[in-house]
Residue frames relative to the residue before (quaternion, step in Angstrom):
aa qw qx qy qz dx dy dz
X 1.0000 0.0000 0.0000 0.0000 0.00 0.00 0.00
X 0.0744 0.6764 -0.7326 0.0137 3.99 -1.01 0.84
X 0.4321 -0.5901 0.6675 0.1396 2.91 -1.81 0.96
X 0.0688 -0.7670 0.6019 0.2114 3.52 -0.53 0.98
X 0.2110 -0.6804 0.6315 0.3063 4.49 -1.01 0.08
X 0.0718 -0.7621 0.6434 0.0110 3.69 -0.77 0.96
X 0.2839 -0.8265 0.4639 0.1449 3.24 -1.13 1.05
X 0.8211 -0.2535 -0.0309 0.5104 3.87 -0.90 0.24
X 0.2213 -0.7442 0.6063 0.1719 3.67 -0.58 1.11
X 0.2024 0.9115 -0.3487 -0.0809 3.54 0.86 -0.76
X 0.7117 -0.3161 -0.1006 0.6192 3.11 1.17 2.26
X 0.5936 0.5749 -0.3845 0.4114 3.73 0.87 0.11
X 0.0048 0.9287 -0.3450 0.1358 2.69 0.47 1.89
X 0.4680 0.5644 -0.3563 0.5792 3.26 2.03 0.26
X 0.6088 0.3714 -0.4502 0.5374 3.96 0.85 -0.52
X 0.6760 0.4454 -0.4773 0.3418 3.96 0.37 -0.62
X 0.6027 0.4976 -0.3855 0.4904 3.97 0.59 -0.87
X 0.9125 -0.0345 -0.3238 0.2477 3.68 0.60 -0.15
X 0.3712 0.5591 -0.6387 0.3764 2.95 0.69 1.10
X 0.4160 0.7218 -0.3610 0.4190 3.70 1.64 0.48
X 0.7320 0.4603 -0.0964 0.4929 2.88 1.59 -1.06
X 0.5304 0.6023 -0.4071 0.4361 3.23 1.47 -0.75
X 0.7177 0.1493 -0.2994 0.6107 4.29 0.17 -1.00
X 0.4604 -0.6605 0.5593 0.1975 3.87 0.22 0.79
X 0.1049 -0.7404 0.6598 -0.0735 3.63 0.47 1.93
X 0.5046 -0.6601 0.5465 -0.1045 2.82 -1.84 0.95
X 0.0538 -0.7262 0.6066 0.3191 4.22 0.84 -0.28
X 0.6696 0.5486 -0.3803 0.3258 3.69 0.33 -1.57
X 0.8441 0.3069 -0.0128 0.4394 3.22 0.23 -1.17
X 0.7693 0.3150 -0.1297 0.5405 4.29 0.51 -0.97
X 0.2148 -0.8073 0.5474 0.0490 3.38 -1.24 0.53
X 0.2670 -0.8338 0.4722 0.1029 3.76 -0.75 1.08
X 0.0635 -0.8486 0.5243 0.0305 3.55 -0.61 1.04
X 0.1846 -0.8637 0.4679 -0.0319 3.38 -0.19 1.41
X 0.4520 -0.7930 0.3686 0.1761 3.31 -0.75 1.65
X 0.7191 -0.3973 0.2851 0.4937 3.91 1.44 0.07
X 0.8271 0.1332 -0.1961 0.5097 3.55 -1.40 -0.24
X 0.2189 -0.7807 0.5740 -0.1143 3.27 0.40 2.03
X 0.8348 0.2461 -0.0426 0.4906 3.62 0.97 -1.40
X 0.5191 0.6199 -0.4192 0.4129 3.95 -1.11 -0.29
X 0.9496 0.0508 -0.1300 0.2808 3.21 -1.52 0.91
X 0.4968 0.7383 -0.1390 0.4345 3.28 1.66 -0.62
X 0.6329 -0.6391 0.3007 0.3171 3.68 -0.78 -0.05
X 0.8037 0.0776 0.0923 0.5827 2.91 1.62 -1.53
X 0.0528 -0.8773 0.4733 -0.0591 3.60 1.15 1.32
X 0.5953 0.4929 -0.4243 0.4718 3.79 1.66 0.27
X 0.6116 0.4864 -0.3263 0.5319 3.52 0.75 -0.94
X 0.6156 0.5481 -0.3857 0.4146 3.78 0.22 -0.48
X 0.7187 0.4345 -0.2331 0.4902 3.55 0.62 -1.29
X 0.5754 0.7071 -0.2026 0.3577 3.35 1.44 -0.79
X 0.6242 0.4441 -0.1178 0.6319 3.03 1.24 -1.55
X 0.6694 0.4270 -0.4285 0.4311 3.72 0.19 -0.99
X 0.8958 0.2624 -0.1658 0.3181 3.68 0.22 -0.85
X 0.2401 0.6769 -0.4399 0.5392 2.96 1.68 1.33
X 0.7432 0.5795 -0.2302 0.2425 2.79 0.79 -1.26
X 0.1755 -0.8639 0.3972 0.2549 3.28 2.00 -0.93
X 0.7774 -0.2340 0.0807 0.5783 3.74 -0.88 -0.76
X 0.2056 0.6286 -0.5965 0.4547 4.00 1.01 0.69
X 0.9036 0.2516 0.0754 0.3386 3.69 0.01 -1.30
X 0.1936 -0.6452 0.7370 0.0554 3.95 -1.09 1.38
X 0.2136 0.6541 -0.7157 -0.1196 2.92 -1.13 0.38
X 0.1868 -0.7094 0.6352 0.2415 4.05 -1.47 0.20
X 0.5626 -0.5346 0.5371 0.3304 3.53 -1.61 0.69
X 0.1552 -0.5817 0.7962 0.0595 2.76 -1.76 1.28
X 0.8902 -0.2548 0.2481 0.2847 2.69 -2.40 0.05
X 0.6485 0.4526 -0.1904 0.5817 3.66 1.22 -1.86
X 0.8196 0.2871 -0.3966 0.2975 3.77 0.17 -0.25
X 0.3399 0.5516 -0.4878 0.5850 3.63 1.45 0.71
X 0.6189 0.4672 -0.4848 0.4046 3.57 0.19 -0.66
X 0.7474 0.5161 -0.2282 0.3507 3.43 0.56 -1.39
X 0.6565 0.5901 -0.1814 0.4335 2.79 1.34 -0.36
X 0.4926 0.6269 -0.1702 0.5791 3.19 1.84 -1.03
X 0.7800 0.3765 -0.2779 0.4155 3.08 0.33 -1.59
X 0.5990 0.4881 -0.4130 0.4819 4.27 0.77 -0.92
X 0.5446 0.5592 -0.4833 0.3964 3.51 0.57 -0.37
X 0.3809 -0.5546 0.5696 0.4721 3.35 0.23 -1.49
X 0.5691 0.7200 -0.2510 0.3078 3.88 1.10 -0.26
X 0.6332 0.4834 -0.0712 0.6002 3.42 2.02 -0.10
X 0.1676 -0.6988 0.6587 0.2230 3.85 -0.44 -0.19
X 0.3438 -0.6928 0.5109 0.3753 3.41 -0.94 0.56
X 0.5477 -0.5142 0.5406 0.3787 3.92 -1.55 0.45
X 0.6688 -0.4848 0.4782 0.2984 3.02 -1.97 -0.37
X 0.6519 0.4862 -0.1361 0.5658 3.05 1.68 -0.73
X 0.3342 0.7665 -0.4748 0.2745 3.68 1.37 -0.02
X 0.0719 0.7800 -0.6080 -0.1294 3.92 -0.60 0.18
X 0.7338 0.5987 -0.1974 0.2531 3.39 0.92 0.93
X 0.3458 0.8132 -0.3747 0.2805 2.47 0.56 2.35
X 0.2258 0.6125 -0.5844 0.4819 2.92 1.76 0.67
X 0.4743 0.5858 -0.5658 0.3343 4.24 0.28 -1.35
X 0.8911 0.3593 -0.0314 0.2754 3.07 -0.24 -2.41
X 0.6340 0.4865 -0.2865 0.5284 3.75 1.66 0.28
X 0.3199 0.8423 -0.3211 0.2918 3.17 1.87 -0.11
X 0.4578 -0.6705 0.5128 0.2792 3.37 -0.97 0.47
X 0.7988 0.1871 -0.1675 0.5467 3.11 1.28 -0.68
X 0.1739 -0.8391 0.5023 -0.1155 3.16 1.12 1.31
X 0.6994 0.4719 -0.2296 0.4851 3.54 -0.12 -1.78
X 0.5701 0.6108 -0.3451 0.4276 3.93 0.07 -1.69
X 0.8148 0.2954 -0.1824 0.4643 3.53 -0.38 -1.95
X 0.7780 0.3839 -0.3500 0.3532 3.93 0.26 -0.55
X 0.5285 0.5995 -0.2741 0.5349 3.08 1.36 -0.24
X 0.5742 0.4659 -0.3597 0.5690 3.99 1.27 -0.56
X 0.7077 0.5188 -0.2993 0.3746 3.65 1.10 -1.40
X 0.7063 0.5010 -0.2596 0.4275 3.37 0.75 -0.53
X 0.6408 0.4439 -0.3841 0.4948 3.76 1.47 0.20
X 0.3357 0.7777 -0.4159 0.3310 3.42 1.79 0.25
X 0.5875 -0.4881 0.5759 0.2914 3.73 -1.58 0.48
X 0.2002 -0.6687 0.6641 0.2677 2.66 -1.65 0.48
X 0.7736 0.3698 0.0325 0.5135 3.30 1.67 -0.27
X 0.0769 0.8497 -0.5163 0.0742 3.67 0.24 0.96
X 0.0493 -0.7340 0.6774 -0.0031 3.43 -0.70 1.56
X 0.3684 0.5991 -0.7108 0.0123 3.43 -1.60 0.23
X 0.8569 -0.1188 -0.1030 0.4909 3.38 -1.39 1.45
X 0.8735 -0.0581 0.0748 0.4775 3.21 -1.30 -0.43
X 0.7800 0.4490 -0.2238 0.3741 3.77 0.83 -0.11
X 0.2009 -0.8111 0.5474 -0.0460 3.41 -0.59 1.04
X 0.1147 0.8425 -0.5260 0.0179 3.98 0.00 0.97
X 0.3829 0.7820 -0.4918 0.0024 3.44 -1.21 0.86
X 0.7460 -0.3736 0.0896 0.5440 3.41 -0.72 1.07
X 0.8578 0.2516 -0.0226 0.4477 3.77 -0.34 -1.53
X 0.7624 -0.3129 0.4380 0.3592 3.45 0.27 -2.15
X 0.4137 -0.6104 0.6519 0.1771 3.62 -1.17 0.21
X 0.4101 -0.6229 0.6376 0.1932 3.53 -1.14 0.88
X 0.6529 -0.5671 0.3456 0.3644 3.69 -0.86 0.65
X 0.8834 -0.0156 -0.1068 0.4560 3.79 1.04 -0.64
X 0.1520 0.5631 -0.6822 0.4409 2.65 0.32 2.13
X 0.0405 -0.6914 0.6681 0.2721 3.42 -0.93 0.58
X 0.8014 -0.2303 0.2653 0.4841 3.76 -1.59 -0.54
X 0.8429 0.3257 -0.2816 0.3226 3.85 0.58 -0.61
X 0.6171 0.3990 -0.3898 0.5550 3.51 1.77 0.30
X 0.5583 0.5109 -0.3879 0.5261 3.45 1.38 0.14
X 0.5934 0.6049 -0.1521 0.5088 3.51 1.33 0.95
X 0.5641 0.2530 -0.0735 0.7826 2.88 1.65 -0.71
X 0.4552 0.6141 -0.4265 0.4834 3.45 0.58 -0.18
X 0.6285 0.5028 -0.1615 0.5710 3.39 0.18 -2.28
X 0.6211 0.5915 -0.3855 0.3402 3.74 -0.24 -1.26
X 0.7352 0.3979 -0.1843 0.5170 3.71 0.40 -1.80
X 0.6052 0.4766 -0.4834 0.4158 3.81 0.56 -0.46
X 0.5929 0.5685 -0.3221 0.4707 3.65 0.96 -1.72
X 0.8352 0.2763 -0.1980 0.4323 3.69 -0.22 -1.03
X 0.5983 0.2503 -0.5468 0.5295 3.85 0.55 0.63
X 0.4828 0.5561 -0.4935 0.4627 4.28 0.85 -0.14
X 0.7490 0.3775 -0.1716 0.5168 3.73 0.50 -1.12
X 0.4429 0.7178 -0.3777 0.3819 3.88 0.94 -0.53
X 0.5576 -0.5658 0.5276 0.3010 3.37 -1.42 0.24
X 0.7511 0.2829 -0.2748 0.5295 3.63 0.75 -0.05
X 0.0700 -0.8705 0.4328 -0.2235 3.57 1.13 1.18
X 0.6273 0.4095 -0.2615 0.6086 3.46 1.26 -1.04
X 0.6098 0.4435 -0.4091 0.5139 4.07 0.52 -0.99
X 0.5419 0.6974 -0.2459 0.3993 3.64 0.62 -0.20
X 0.7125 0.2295 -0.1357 0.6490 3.49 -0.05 -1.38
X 0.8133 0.3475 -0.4286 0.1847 4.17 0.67 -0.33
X 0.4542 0.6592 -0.3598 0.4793 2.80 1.17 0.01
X 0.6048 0.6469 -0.3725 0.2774 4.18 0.84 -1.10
X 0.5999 0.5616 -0.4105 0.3951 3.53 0.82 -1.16
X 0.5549 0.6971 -0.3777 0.2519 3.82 -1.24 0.55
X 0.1704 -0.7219 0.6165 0.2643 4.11 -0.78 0.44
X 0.7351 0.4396 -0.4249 0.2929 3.39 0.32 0.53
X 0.5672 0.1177 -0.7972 0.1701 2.03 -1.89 1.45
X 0.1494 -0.8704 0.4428 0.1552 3.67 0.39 0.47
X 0.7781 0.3452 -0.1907 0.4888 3.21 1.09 0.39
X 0.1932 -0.8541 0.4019 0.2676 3.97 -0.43 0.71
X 0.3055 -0.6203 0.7203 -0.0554 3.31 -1.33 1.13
X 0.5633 -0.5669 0.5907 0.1114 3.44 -1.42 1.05
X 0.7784 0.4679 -0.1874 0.3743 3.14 1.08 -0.96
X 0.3337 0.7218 -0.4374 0.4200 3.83 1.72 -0.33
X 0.1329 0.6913 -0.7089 -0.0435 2.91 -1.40 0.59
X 0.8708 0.2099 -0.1788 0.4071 3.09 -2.16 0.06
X 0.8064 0.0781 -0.0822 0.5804 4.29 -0.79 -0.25
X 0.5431 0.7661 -0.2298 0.2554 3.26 0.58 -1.21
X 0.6909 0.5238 -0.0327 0.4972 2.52 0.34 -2.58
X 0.7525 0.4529 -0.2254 0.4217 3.62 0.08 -1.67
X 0.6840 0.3775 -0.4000 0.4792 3.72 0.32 -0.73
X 0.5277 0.6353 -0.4557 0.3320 3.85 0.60 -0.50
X 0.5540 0.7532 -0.1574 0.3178 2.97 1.11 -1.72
X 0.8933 0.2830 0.0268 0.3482 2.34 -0.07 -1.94
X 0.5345 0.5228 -0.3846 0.5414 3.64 1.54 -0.93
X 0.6596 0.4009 -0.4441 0.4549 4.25 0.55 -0.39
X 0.7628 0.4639 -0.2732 0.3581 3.52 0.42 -1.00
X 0.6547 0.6492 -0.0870 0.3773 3.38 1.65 -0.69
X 0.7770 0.2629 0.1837 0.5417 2.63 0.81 -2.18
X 0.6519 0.3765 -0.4083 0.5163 4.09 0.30 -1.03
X 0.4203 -0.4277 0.8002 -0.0120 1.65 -2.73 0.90
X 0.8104 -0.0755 0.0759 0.5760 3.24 0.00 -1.99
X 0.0219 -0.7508 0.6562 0.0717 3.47 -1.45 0.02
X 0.5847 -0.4187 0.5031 0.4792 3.86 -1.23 0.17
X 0.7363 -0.3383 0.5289 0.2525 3.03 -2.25 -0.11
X 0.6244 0.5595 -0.2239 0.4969 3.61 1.41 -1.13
X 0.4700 -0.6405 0.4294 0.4294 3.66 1.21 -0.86
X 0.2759 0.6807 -0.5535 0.3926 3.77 1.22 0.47
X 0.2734 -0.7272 0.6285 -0.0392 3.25 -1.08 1.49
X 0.1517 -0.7964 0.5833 0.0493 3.65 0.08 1.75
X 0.1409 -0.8527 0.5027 0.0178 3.74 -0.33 1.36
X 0.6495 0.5979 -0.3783 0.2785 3.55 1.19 -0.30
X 0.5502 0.5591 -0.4025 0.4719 3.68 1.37 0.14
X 0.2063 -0.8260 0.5058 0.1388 3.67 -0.17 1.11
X 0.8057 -0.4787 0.1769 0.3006 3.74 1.01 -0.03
X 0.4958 0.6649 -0.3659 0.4220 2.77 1.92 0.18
X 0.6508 0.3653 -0.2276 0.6254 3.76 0.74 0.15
X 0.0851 -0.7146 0.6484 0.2485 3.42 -1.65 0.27
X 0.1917 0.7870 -0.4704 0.3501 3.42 1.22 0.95
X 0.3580 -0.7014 0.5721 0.2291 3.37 -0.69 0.76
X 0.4817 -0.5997 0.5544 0.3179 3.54 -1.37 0.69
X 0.3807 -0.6363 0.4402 0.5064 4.02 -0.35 0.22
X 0.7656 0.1991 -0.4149 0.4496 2.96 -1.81 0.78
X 0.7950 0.3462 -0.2612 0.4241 4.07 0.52 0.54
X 0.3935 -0.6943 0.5788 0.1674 3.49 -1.36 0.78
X 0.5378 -0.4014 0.5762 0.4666 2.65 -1.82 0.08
X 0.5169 -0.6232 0.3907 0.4380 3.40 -1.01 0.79
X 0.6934 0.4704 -0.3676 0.4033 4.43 0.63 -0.52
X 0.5558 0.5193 -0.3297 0.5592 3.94 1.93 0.40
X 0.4669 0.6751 -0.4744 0.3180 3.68 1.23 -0.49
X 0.5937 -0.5692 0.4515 0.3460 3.71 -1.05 1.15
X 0.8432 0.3784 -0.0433 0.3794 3.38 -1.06 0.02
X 0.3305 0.8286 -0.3968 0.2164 3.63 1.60 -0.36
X 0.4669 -0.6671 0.5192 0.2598 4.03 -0.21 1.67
X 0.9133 0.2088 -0.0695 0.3428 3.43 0.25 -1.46
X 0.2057 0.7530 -0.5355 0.3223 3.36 0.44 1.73
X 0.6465 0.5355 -0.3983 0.3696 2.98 1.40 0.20
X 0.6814 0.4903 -0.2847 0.4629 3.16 1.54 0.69
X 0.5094 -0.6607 0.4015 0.3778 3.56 -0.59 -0.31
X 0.2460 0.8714 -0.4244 0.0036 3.51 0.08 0.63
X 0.5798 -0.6644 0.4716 -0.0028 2.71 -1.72 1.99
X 0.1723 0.7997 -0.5392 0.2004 3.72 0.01 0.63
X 0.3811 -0.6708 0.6337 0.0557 3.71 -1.70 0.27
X 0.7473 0.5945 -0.2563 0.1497 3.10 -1.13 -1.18
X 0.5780 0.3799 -0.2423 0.6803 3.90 1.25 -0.31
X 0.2157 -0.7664 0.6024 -0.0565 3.94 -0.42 1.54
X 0.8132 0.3845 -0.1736 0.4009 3.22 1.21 -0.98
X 0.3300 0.4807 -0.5669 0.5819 3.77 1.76 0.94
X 0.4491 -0.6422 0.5574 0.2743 3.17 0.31 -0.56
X 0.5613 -0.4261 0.4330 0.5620 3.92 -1.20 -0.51
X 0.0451 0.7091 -0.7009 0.0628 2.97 -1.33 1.30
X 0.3386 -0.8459 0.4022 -0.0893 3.28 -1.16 1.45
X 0.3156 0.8602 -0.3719 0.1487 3.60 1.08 0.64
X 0.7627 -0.5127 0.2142 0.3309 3.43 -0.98 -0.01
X 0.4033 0.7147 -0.0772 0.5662 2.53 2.76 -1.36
X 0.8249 0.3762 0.2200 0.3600 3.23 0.52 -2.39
X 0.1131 0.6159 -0.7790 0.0304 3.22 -1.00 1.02
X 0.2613 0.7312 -0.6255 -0.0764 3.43 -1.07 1.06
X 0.2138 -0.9165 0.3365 0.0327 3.37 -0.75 1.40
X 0.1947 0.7317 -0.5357 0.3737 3.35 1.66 0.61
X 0.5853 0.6767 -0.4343 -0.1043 3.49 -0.90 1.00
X 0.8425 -0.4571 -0.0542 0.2801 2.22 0.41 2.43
X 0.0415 0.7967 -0.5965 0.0875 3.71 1.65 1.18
X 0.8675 0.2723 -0.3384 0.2426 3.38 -0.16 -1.45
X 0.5802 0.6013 -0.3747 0.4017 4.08 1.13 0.59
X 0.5535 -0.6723 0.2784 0.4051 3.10 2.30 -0.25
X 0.3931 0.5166 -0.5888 0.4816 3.19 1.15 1.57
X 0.7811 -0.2692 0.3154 0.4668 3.37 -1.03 -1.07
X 0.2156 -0.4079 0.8308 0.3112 3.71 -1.85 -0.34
X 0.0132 -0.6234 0.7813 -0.0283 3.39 -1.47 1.00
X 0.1453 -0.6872 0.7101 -0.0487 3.16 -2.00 0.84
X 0.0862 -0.7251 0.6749 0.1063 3.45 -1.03 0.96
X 0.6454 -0.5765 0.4797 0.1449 2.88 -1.69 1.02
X 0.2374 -0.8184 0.3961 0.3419 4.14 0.80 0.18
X 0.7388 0.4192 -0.3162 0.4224 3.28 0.94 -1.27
X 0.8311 0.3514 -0.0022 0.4310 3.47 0.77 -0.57
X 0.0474 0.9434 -0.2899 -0.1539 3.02 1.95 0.03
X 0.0933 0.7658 -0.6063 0.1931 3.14 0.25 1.70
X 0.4725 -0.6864 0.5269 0.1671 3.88 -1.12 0.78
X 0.0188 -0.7669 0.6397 -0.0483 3.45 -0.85 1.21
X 0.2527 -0.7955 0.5440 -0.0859 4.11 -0.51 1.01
X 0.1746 0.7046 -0.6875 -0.0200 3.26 -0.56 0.83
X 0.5240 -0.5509 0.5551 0.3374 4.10 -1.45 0.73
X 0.1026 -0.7799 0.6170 0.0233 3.36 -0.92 0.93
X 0.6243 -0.4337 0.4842 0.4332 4.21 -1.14 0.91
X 0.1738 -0.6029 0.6683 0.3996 3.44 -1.36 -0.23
X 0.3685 -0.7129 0.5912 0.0797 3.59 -1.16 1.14
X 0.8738 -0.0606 0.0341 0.4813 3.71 1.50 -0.68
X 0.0729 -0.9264 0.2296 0.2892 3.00 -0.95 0.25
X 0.6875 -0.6357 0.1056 0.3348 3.76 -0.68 0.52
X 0.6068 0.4774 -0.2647 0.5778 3.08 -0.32 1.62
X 0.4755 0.6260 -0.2925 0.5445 3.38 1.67 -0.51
């Protein structure tokens, strides 16, 4: 059995089947942990969701940034973008089925030495309040008031976390760090105006896995969502955003052995569009 981490597929469902084929995955036997923004911008943001939740206990996957949107947007709580590729999803026959699977998704997937989640960790969160944290997002997403939820989510404020947030508040924090950051301060200030076109820090801010003082170094953590660090590989750091659906690769580390597998991917968009 190998655990393979795969980074943003985001509807490029012809680079994911073969870079499936390339370490010659297995359902019976190998397992696939997926770093978020399954859907968005991509060609085929139905067949993806398809395949992933076929896959059943084969497959982790955590919410990114693009699969809230989708989520937002079926709701009625979102407008769709110019860049949206995702209306085969929401014309689906089995429309209801697949958002309904997406919405019972992690925001957070711990097991041993490994910590996965879409974007990041604020500097002082370690792994077990970044857990209970994750938890409160999952169980108002899955909750009966699911819709009072996704409206309320959209927003940069609070830009900072406090023990003391509640209710909307709380959740957008959450979720905009676990979702959405890049860089932030040492304090945990979540610097939202860089949209990704640089991996330059804004002064006075880190990447959020460089912040002084970072709680959760005592794990490995597997994240996505920043295309423009590129793949970065550290002892700390798995970050596997590189940037298939703009026309780089879909990369996959190997977990036990953390070897790197790459498949070339079309470019489907471009950045800034």
């Amino acid at each position: 059995m190998a655990t393979y981490a795969i980074g943003d597929v985001q509807g490029c469902v012809g680079a994911l089947r073969r870079l499936l084929d390339t370490f010659g995955f297995v359902r019976a036997r190998d397992r696939l942990w997926f770093v978020g923004d399954l859907v968005n911008r991509g060609p085929d943001s139905l067949a993806t969701l398809r395949l992933v939740k076929d896959l059943g206990d084969a497959a982790v996957t955590v919410l990114g940034n693009h699969d809230f949107h989708l989520l937002a947007v079926a709701a009625g709580h979102a407008k769709k973008r110019r860049s949206d590729t995702l209306d085969a999803v929401l014309d689906a026959p089995d429309r209801d089925e697949l958002l309904a699977w997406l919405r019972q998704q992690p925001m957070l997937h711990v097991q041993g030495e490994w910590a996965m989640v879409h974007a990041g960790l604020l500097p002082q969160w370690n792994i077990a309040e970044a857990r209970m944290l994750a938890h409160e997002v999952e169980a108002a997403l899955r909750g009966k008031d699911w819709h009072g939820f996704l409206a309320q989510l959209y927003g940069d404020t609070p830009d900072s976390w406090s023990e003391s947030l509640r209710g909307a508040d709380r959740l957008r924090v959450i979720v905009n760090a676990m979702a959405r950051m890049r860089f932030c301060t040492a304090e945990g200030t979540i610097e939202f105006r860089s949209k990704g076109e640089t991996a330059k820090a804004p002064p006075g801010f880190f990447p959020w896995f460089d912040a002084p003082g970072r709680a959760s170094r005592d794990h490995t953590v597997i994240c996505g969502h920043w295309s423009t660090l590129g793949l970065t590989l550290r002892p700390d750091l798995l970050a596997l955003d590189s940037g298939c659906v703009w026309g780089g690769s879909l990369s996959a580390v190997r977990l036990e052995d953390r070897k790197l597998f790459q498949v070339p991917c079309e470019q489907w968009q471009t950045p800034g569009e």
